[in-house]
N, C-alpha and C positions, 0 to 999 in steps of 0.2 A: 372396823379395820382402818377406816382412812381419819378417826378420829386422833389417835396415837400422833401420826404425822402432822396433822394438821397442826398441832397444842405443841408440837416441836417446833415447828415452824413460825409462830405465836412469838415463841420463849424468844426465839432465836433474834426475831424481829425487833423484838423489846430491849433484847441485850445490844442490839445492832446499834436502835436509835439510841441510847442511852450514852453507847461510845461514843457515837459522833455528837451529842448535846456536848458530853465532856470536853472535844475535840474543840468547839464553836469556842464554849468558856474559855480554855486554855488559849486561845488563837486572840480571842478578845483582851484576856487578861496582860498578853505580850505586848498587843497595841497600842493600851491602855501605859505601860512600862516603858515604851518605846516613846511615845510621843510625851512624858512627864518627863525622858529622859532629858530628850530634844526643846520642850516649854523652859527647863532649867538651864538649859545650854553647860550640861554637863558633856566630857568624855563618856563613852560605854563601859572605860575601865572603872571611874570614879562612880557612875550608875549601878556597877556591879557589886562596888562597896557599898552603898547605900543601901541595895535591897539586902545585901547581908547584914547588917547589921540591923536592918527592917526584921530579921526573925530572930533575932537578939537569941539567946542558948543555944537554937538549933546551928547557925552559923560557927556558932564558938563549938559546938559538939561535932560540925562536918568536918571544917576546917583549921579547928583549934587556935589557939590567943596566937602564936606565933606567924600563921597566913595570913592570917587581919593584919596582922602590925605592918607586916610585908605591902599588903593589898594599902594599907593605909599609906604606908612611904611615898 
C-alpha cells in the first residue's frame, strides 16, 4: 500500500532535480553570454545580434531576413 506512493514520490523527485539541473545550465549558460558580452565590450543590443545570428536558420525562421536587417542597422 505505501509502495505506490512511495515510487510517486521517487518519480517526482527525479523530475524535480532534473528541473532545477536545467535551471543551473540555463543560469550558467546566461553568465557565460553576459560576461563574452561584456569581455567584447559590445552593447546588449549588438550581443543580441550576435547570438542570433549564432543560430543561423533558426533566427532567420523566428524572426525573419527583414528583423535581422533591422537588428542589424
Amino acid at each position: 500500500m505505501l509502495q505506490k506512493p512511495s515510487s510517486n514520490i521517487k518519480t517526482a523527485a527525479i523530475e524535480t532535480a532534473a528541473v532545477i539541473e536545467e535551471l543551473v545550465g540555463l543560469a550558467r549558460d546566461m553568465r557565460e553570454a553576459r560576461n563574452a558580452v561584456e569581455e567584447l565590450n559590445l552593447t546588449t543590443t549588438r550581443g543580441a545580434f550576435y547570438d542570433a545570428l549564432e543560430v543561423n536558420d533558426s533566427a532567420v525562421k523566428v524572426l525573419g531576413d527583414e528583423n535581422l536587417r533591422i537588428i542589424a542597422a
